[in-house]
DRENDO-1510 file (C-alpha; in Angstrom, 1 decimal, always signed):
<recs>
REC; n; res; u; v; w
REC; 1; UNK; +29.0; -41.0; -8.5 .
REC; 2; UNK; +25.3; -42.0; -10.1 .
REC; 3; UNK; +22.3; -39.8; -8.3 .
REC; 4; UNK; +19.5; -41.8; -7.3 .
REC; 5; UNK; +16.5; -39.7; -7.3 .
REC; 6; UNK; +15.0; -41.3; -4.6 .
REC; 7; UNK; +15.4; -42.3; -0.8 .
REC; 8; UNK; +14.0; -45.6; -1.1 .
REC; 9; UNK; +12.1; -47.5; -4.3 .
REC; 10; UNK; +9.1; -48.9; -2.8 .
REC; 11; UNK; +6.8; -50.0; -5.3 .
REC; 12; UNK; +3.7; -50.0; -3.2 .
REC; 13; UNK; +3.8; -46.0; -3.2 .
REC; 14; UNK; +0.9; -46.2; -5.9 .
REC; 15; UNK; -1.4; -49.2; -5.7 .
REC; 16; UNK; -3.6; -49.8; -8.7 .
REC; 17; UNK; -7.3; -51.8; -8.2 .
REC; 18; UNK; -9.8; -52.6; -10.7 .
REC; 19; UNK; -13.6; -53.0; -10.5 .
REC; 20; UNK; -14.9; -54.6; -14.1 .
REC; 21; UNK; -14.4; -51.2; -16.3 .
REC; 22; UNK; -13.1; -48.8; -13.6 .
REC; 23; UNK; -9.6; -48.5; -12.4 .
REC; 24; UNK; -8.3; -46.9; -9.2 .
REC; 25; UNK; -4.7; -45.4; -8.6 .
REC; 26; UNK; -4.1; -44.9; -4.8 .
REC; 27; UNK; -1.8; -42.6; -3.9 .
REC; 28; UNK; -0.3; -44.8; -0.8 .
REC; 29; UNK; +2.3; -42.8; +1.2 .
REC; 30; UNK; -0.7; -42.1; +3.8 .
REC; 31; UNK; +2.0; -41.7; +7.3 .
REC; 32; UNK; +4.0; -38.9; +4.9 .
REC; 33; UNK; +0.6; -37.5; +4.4 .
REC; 34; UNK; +0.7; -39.0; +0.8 .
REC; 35; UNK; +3.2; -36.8; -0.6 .
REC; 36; UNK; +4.7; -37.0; -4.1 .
REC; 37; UNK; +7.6; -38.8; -4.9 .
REC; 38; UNK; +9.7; -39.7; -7.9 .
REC; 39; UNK; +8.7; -43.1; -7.8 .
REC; 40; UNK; +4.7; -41.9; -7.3 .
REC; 41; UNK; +4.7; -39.3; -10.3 .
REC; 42; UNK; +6.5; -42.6; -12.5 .
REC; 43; UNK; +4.0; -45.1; -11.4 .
REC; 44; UNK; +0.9; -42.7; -11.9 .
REC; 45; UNK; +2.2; -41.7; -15.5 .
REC; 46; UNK; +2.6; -45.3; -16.7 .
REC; 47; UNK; -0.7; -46.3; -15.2 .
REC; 48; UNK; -2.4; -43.6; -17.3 .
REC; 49; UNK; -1.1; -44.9; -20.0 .
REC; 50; UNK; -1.9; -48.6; -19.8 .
REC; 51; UNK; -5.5; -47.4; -18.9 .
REC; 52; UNK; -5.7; -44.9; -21.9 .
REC; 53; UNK; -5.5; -47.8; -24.6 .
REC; 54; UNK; -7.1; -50.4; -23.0 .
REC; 55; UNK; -10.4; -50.3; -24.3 .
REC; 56; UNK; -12.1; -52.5; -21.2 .
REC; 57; UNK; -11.3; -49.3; -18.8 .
REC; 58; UNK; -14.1; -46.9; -19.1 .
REC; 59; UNK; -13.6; -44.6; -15.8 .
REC; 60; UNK; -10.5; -43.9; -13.6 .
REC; 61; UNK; -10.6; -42.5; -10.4 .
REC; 62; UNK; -7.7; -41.0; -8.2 .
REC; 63; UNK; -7.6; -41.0; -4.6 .
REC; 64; UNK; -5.2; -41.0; -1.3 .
REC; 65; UNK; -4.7; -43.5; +1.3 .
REC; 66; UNK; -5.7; -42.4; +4.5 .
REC; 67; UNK; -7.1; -39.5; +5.5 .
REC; 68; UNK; -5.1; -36.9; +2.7 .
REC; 69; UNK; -5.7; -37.4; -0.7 .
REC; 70; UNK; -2.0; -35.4; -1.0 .
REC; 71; UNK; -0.3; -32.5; +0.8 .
REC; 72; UNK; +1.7; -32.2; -1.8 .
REC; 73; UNK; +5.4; -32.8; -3.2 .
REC; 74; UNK; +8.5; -33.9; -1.1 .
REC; 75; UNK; +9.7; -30.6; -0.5 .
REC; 76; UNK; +12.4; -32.5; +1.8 .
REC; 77; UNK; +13.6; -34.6; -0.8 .
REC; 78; UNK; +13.9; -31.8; -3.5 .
REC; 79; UNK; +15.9; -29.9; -1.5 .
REC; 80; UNK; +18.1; -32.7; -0.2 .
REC; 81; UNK; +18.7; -33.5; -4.2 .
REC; 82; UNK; +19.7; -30.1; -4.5 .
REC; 83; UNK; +22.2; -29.9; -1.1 .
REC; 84; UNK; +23.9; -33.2; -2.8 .
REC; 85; UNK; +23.2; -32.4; -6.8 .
REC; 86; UNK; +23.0; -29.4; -8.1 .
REC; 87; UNK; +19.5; -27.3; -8.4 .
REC; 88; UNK; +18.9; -29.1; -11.9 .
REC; 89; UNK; +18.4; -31.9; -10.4 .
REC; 90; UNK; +15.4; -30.6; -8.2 .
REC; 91; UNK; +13.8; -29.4; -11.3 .
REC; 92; UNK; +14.4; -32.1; -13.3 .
REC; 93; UNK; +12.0; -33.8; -10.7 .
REC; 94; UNK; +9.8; -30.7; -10.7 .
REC; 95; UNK; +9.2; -30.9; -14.7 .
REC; 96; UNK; +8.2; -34.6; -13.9 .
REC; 97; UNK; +5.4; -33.2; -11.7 .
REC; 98; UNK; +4.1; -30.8; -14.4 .
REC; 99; UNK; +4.1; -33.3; -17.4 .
REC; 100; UNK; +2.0; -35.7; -15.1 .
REC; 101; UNK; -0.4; -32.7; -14.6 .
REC; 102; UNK; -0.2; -31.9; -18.3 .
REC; 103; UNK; -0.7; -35.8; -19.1 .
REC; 104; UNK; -4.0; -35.8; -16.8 .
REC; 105; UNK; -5.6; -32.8; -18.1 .
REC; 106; UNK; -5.3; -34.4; -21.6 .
REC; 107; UNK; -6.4; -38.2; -20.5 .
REC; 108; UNK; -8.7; -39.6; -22.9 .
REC; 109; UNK; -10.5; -41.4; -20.6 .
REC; 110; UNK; -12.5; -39.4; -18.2 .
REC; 111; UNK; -10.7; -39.2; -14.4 .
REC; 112; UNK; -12.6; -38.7; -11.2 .
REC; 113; UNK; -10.6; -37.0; -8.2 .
REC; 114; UNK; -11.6; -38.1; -5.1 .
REC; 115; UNK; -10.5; -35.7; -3.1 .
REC; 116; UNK; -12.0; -37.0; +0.7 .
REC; 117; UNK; -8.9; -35.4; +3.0 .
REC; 118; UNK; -6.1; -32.7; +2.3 .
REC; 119; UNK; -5.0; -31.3; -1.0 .
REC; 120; UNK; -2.3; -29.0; -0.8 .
REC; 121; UNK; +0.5; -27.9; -3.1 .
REC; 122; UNK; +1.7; -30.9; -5.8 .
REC; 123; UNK; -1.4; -32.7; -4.8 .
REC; 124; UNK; -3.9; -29.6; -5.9 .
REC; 125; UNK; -1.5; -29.5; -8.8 .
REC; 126; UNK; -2.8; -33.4; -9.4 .
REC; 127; UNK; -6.8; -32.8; -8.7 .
REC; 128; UNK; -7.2; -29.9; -10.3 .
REC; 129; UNK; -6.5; -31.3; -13.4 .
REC; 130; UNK; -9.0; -33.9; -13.3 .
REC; 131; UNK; -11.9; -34.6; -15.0 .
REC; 132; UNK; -14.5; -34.7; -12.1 .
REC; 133; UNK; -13.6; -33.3; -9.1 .
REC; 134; UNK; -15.0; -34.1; -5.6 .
REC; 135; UNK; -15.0; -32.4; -2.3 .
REC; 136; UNK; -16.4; -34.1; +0.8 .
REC; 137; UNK; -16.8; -33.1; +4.2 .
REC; 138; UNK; -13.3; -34.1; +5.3 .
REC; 139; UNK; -11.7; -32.2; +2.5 .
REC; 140; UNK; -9.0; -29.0; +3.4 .
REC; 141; UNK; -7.7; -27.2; +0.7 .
REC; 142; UNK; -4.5; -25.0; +0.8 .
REC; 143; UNK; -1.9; -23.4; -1.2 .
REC; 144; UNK; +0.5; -22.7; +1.6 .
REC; 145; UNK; +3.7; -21.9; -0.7 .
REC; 146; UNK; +4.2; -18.1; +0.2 .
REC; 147; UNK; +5.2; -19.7; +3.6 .
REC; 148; UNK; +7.6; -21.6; +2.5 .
REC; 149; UNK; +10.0; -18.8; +0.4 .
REC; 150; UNK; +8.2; -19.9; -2.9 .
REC; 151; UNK; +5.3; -19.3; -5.2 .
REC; 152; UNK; +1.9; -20.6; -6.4 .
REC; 153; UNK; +3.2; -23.4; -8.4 .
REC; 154; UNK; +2.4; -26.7; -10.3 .
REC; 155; UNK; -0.6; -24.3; -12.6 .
REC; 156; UNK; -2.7; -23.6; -9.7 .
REC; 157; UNK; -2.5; -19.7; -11.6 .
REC; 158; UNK; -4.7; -21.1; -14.1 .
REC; 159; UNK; -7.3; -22.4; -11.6 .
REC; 160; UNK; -6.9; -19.7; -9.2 .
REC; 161; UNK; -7.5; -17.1; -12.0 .
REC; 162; UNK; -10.8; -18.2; -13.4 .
REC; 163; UNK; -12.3; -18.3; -9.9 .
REC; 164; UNK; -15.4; -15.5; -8.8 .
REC; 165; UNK; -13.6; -12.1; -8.8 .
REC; 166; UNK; -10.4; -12.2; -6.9 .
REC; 167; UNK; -11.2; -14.9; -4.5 .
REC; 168; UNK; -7.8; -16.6; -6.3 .
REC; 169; UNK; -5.7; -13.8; -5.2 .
REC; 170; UNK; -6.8; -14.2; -1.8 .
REC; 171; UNK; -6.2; -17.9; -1.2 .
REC; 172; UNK; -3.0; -17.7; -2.8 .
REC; 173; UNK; -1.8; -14.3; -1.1 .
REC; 174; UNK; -3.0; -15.7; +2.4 .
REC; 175; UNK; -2.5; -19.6; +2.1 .
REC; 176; UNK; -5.6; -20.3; +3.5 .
REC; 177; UNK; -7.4; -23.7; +4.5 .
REC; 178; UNK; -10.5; -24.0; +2.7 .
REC; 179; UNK; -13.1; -26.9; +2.9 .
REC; 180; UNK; -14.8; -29.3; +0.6 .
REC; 181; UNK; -18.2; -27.1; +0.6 .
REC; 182; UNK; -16.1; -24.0; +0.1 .
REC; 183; UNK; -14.7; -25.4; -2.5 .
REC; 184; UNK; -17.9; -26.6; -4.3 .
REC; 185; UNK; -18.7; -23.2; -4.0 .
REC; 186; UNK; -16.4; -21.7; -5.6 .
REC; 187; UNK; -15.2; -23.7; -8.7 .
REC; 188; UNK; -12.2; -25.9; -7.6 .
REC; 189; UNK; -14.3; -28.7; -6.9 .
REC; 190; UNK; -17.1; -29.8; -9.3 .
REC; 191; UNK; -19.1; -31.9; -6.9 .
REC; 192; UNK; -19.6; -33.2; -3.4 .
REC; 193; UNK; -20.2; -36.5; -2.0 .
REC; 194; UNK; -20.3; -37.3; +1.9 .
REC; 195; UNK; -17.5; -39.9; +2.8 .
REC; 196; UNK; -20.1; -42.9; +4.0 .
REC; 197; UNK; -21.2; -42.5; +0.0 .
REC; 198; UNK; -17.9; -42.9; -1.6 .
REC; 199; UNK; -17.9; -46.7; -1.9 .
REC; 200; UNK; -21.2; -46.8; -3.4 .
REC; 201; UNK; -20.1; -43.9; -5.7 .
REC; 202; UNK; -17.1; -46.1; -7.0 .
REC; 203; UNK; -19.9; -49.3; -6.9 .
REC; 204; UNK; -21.7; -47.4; -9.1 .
REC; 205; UNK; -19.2; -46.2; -11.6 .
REC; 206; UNK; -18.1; -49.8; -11.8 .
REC; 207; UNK; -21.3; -51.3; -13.4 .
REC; 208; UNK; -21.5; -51.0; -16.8 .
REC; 209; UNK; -24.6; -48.6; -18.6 .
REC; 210; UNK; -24.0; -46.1; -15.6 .
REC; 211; UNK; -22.7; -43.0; -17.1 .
REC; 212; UNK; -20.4; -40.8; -15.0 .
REC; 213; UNK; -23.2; -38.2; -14.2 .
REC; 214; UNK; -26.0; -40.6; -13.6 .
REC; 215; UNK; -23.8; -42.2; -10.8 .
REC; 216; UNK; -22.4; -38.9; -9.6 .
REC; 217; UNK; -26.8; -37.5; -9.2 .
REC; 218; UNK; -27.5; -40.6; -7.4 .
REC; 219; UNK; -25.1; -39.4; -4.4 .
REC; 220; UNK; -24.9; -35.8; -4.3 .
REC; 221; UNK; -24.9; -33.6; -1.7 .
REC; 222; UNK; -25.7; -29.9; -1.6 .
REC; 223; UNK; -24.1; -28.6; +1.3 .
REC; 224; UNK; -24.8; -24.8; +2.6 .
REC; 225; UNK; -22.0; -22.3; +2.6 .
REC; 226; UNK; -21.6; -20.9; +6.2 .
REC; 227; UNK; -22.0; -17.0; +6.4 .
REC; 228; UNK; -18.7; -16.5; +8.0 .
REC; 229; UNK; -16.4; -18.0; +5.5 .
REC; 230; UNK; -14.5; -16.2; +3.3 .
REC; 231; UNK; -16.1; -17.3; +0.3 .
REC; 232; UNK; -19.5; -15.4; +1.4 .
REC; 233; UNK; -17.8; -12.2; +1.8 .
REC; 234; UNK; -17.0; -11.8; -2.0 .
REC; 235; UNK; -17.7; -8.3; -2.2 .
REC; 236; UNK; -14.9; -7.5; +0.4 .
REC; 237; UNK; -12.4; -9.7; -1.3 .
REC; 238; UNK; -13.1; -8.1; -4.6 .
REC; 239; UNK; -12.4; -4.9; -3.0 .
REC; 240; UNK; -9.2; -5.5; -1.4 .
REC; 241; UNK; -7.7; -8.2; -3.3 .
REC; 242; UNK; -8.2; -6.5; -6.6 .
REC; 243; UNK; -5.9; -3.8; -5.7 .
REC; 244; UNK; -2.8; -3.7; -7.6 .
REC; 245; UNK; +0.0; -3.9; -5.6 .
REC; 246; UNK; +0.5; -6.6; -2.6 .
REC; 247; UNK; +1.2; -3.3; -0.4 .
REC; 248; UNK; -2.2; -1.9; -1.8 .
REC; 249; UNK; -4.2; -5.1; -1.0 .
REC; 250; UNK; -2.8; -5.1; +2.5 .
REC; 251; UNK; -3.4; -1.5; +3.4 .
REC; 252; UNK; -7.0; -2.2; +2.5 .
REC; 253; UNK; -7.2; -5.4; +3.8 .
REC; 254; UNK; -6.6; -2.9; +7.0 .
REC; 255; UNK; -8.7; -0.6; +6.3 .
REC; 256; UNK; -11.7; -2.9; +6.4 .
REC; 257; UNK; -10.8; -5.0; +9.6 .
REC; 258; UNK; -11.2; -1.7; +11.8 .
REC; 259; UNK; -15.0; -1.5; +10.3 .
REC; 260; UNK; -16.4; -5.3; +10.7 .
REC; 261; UNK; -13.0; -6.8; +12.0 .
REC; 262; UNK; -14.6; -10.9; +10.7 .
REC; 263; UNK; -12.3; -13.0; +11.6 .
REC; 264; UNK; -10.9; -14.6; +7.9 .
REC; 265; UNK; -9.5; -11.1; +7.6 .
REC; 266; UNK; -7.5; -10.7; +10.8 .
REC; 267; UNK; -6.5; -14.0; +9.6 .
REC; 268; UNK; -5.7; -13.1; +6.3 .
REC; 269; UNK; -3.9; -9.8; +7.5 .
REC; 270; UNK; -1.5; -12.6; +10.0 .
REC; 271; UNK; -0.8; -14.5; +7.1 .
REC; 272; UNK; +0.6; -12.3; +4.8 .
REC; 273; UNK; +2.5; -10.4; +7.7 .
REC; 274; UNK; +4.3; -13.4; +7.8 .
REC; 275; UNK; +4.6; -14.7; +4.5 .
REC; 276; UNK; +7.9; -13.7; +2.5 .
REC; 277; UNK; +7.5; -10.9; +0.6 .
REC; 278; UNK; +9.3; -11.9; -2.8 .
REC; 279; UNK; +7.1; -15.1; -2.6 .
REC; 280; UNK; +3.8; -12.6; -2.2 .
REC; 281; UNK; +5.3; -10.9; -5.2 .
REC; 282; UNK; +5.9; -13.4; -7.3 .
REC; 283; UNK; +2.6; -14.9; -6.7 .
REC; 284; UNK; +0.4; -12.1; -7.6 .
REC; 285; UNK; +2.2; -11.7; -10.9 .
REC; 286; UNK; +1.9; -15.0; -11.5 .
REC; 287; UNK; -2.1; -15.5; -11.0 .
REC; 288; UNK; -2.9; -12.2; -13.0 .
REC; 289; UNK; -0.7; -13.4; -15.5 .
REC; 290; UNK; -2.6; -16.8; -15.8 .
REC; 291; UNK; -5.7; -15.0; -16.0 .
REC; 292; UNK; -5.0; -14.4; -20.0 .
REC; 293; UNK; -2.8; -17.7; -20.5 .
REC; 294; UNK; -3.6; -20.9; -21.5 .
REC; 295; UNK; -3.3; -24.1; -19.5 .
REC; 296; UNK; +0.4; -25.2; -20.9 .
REC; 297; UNK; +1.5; -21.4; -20.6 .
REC; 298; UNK; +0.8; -21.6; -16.7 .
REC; 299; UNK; +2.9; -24.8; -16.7 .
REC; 300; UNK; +5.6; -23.6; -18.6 .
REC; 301; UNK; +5.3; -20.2; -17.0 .
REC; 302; UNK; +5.7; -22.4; -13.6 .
REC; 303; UNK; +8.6; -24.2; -14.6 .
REC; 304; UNK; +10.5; -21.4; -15.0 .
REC; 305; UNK; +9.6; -19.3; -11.8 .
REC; 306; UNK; +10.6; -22.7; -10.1 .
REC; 307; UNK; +14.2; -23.0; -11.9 .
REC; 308; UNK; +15.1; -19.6; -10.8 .
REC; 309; UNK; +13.7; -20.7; -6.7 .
REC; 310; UNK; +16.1; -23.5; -6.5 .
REC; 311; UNK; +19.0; -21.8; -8.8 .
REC; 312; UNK; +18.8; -19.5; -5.4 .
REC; 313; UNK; +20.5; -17.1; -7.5 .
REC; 314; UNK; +17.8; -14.1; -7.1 .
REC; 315; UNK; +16.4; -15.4; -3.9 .
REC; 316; UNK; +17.4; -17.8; -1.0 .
REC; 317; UNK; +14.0; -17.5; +0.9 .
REC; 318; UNK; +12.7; -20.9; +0.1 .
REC; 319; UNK; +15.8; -22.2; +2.0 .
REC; 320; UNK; +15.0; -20.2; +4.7 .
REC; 321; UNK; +11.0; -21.1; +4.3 .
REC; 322; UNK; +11.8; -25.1; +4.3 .
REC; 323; UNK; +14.7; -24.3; +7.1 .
REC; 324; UNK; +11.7; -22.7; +9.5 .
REC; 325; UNK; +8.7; -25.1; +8.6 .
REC; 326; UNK; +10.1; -28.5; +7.8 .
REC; 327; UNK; +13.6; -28.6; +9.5 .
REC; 328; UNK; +14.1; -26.9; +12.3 .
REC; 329; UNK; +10.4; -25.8; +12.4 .
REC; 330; UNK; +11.0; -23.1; +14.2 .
REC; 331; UNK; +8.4; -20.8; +12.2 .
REC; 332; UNK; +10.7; -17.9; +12.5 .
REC; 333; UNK; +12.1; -17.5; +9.2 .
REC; 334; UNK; +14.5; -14.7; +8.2 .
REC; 335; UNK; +13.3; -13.1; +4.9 .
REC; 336; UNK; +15.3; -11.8; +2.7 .
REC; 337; UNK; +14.2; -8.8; +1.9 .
REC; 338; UNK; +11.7; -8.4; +4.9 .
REC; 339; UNK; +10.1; -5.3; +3.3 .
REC; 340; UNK; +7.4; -5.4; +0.4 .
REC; 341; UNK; +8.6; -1.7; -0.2 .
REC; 342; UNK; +11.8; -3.4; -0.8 .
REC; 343; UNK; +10.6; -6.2; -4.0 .
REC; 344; UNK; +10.6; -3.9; -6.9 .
REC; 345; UNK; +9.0; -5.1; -10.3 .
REC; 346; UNK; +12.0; -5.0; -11.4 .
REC; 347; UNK; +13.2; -7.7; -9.1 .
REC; 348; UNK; +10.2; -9.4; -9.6 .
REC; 349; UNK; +10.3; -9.8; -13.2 .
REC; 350; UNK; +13.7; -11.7; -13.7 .
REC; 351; UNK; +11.8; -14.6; -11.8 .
REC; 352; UNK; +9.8; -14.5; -15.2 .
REC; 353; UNK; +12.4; -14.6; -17.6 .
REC; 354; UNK; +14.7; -17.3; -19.1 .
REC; 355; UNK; +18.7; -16.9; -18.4 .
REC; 356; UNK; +21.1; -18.0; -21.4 .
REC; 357; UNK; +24.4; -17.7; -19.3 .
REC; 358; UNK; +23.6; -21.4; -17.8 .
REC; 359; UNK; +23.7; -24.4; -19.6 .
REC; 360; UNK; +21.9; -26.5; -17.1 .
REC; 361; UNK; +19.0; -24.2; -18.0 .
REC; 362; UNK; +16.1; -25.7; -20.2 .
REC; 363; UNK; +12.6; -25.2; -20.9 .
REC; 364; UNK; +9.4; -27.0; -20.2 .
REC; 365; UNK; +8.0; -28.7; -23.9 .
REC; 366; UNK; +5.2; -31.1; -23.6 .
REC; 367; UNK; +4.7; -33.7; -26.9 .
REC; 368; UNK; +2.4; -31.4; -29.8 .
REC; 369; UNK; +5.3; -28.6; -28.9 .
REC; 370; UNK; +7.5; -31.4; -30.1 .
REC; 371; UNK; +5.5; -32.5; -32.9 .
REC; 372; UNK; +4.9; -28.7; -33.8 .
REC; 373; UNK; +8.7; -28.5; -34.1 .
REC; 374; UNK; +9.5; -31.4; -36.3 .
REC; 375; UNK; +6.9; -30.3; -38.5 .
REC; 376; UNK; +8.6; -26.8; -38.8 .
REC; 377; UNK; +12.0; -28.4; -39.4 .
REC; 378; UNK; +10.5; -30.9; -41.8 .
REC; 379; UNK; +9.5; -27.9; -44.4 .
REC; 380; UNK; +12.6; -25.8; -44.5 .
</recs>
C-alpha cells in the first residue's frame, strides 16, 4: 500500500504575493497555529527557488497568517506516519525540514522574517535562518521540546550557543516563553517593528532604490527590556546555567531562589522538574556541542539525535511527551527514566552516534557535500 505523506493536499497552505520587486510567502495554516506540513516545507522550497533566479525579485519576506508566524512542525502527523509507517518515514519528513532551513540560510536573495506572533520549534528552526529577523510586540518565542520527550532540534544549538553567556542553555533547559523585546535583546531577533508599522515596512521594501536597512531605520523601535525578565538577570544565568551537569545547574538554580527567590527562576526550577530527563540531557550536549560546530554540523548533528527519538530504540519518552501534551493532554507524562541520576553520559552519547545494524538508517548531505563527493570520486 503507497504512503501518502500527508492528511490532506491543500494547496493554499503557503500563499505567495508580490509587490513590484518584493515577494511574500505566507505561511497559511493560521487555525493549526500555522504549523509545518509536508505540503508547506514543498511549496516554501520551490518558491525560494523560482525567486532566487528571477532577477525582478529583489527582497523576500516570510510571515504567518494570523496571529503565529509558526508553532512549529506537525508533531501529530509525524508521529501518526510513524504509528502506520515505520520511524523512517518520520524522518524522512524531518530531513525535509532541515534542508529548507539549510536552503534559507544560503538564499541569495536577502529574506526578511516577520516574525509578529509565536515561533516555536520547526517555525524558530525557519526564522532563525533568515536574513533579517523581526520581533514585534506580539511576538512569543519558545523552544518547548524537553516537554515533549525530545530535544532542541531543527539547529536551534547553533543559535542558542552564540547567544550572551549561557542564556541558550537556559531557554532550552527550561522551555521558556520569551518576547519580541527579549529577543532583540538578546540576539535571536535582529530588529523590532511595532505591528501597526509592518505594512508600511513591506510598502517600503517594495519601492525600488529603498535598500533593506534604509526601510528597516525608517520604522524601528527601540523597546526597553523590563528589569524582571530573565534576560536582565544575566549574571545569575551565567552562574547556574554554566554548571556542567543538568543535576549541577539545578542544585544551583536552588541554591539562588532561597536568596532573591525572582520569579523566572521558581519558574525555571518547575520546568525542568517536569521536563524528561533524557530530553534535558540530550539538550545540553547538544547546545555545548554547537557552540564549536558549524551551521551544517548542527543540522546534521540534529538529524541524527532525531533518527534515534523516533527509532524509540534508546528512548520511548517522546511517545509518552506527545501522549501527555497533544493527545490525551493530560500533562502527566510517565518518564522513562524519571531520575537525572539515572541518564548516564554513556546513555547520552549513543543519541550522538550513527548505528550500522539498520539499513533504513542514513545520513543528512546537503548539495556542496554532494559536489565535494563527486569531485573526490572523479580523481581516483
Amino acid at each position: 500500500m503507497a504512503f501518502r505523506f500527508s492528511l490532506d493536499s491543500d494547496l493554499n497552505q503557503v500563499i505567495l504575493e508580490e509587490k513590484q520587486q518584493l515577494k511574500k510567502i505566507i505561511l497559511n495554516r493560521p487555525l493549526q497555529l500555522n504549523v509545518l506540513t509536508h505540503e508547506m516545507l514543498m511549496q516554501i522550497k520551490k518558491a525560494l527557488e523560482e525567486y532566487e533566479i528571477d532577477d525582478a525579485v529583489r527582497v523576500l519576506i516570510m510571515t504567518g497568517q494570523g496571529k503565529v508566524f509558526c508553532a512549529g512542525g506537525d508533531i501529530a502527523r509525524y508521529f501518526l506516519v510513524i504509528a502506520e509507517g515505520h520511524w523512517s518515514l518520520g524522518a524522512m519528513m524531518y530531513k525535509k525540514q532541515l534542508l529548507l532551513e539549510h536552503r534559507i540560510a544560503k538564499c541569495k536573495k536577502p529574506l526578511v522574517m516577520v516574525m509578529n506572533g509565536v515561533v516555536m520549534g520547526g517555525g524558530a528552526g525557519l526564522a532563525m535562518n533568515g536574513s533579517f529577523r523581526i520581533a514585534t510586540e506580539n511576538t512569543v518565542f519558545a523552544m518547548p521540546e524537553v516537554f515533549l520527550g525530545s530535544f532542541v532540534d531543527v539547529g536551534i544549538s547553533y543559535f542558542f550557543s552564540r547567544l550572551s553567556g549561557h542564556y541558550g542553555e537556559y531557554l532550552g533547559l527550561t522551555g521558556a516563553k520569551i518576547s519580541g523585546i527579549e529577543m532583540l535583546a538578546c540576539g535571536l531577533a535582529t530588529h523590532f517593528v511595532l505591528s501597526k508599522d509592518l505594512k508600511s515596512l513591506e510598502n517600503e521594501l517594495s519601492m525600488n532604490g529603498s535598500t533593506i536597512l534604509n526601510a528597516l531605520e525608517k520604522f524601528l523601535h527601540n523597546p526597553n527590556l523590563k528589569p524582571n525578565t530573565a534576560f536582565a538577570r544575566l549574571d545569575i544565568i551565567n552562574k547556574c546555567f554554566s554548571k556542567k551537569t543538568v543535576e549541577d545547574i539545578l542544585s544551583s538554580l536552588e541554591t539562588e531562589v532561597e536568596n532573591c527567590g525572582d520569579e523566572w527562576m521558581v519558574n525555571a526550577i518547575f520546568s525542568m522538574k517536569s521536563a524528561s530527563p533524557t530530553s534535558l540531557k540530550i539538550t545540553l550536549k547538544n547546545i555545548r556541542e554547537g557552540r564549536y560546530a558549524t551551521r551544517e554540523e548542527c543540522l546534521k548533528r540534529d538529524y541524527t539525535i532525531f533518527r534515534h527519538v523516533t527509532r524509540r530504540k534508546l528512548s520511548r519518552d517522546i511517545n509518552e511527551g506527545v501522549r501527555s501534551i497533544i493527545v490525551d493532554k493530560d500533562k502527566r507524562p510517565k518518564w522513562n527514566p524519571v531520575k537525572l541520576e539515572e541518564v548516564t553520559e554513556e546513555f547520552v552519547n549513543q543519541f550522538f552516534q550513527d548505528i550500522d545494524d539498520d539499513e533504513d538508517w542514513d545520513c543528512l548531505e546537503f548539495e556542496n557535500d554532494r559536489k565535494i563527493t563527486k569531485t573526490k570520486i572523479s580523481k581516483l
